[in-house]
N, C-alpha and C positions, 0 to 999 in steps of 0.2 A: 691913241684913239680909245675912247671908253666905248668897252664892250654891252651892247645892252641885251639885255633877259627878257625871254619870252615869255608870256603867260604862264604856259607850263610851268617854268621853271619856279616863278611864284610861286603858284598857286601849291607846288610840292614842298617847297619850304615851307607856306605858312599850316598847311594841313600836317606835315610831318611835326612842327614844331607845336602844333596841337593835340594831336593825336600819341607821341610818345611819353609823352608822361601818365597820363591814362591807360597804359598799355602797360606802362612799370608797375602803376601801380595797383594794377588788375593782376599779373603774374605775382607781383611782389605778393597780394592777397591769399591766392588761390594754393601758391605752393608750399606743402605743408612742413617740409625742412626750411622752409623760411627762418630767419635769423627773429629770437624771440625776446623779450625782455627779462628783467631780472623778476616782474610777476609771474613770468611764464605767459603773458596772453603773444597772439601774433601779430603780426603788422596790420592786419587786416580791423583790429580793435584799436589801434593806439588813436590818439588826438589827432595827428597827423594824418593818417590816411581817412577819419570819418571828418575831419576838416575839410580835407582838400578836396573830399567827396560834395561832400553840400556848397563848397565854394563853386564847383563845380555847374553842379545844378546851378544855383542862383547865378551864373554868368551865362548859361548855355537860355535861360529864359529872359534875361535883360539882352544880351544880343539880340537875339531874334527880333522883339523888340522895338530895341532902337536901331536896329538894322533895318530892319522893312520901313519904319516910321523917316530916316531917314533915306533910304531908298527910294520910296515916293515920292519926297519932296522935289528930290534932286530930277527924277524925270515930270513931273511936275513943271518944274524950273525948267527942262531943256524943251519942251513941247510948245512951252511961251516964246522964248527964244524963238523958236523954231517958227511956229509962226510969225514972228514978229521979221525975218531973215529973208534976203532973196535967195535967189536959186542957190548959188555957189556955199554959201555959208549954210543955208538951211542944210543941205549933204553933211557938213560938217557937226551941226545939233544935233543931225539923226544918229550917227555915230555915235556923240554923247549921250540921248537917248538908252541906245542898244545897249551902250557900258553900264549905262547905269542901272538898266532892267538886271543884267547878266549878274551886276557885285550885289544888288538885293537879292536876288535869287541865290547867289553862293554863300552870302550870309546865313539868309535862315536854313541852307543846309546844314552848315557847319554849327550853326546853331542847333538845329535838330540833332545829328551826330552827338557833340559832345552831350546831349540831354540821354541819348538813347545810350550810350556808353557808361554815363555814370549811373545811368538807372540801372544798367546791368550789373553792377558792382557796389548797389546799394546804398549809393547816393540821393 
């Protein structure tokens, strides 16, 4: 029998699996025994960490985005439905509805986050 996963459980995977690398490489930044190169500068200057900064940025602002943009379409699309529905099924649109408010809304947060993260680390 497959086990199935609640929200929670998601939604901790996919924020942990967003949020840790950003947090690497915010510590990796910050601490100054940090492992250096053979110019001597720190991790916090190499291509890599101001790469993966601005990539940063430039994904936390196309999320948001095309998250909200496709957010609203999709309840957009369930409200038609929904009206379009009798009783029984209509119950079932509003549900899709509510999902679909709830994953735009958790988008442009997680949008927002990683913006407000990398800006803090100078991205």
């Amino acid at each position: 029998m497959k086990k199935k996963h609640g929200f929670k459980v998601l939604w901790q995977g996919a924020l942990g699996g967003l949020l840790l690398p950003l947090f690497s490489i915010g510590a990796a930044a910050d601490d100054p025994t940090s492992a250096t190169d053979a110019g001597g500068a720190n991790f916090a200057n190499s291509d890599i960490a101001t790469g993966t900064a601005n990539l940063l940025s430039d994904v936390s602002s196309w999320l948001v985005g095309i998250g909200l943009t496709v957010g609203t379409l999709a309840a957009v699309y369930c409200l038609i439905r929904k009206s379009m529905a009798d009783e029984v099924d209509g119950k079932m649109w509003n549900k899709r509805l509510v999902t679909a408010i709830i994953c735009a809304v958790a988008v442009a947060l997680v949008g927002g986050i990683i913006s407000l993260i990398s800006g803090y680390y100078g991205g």
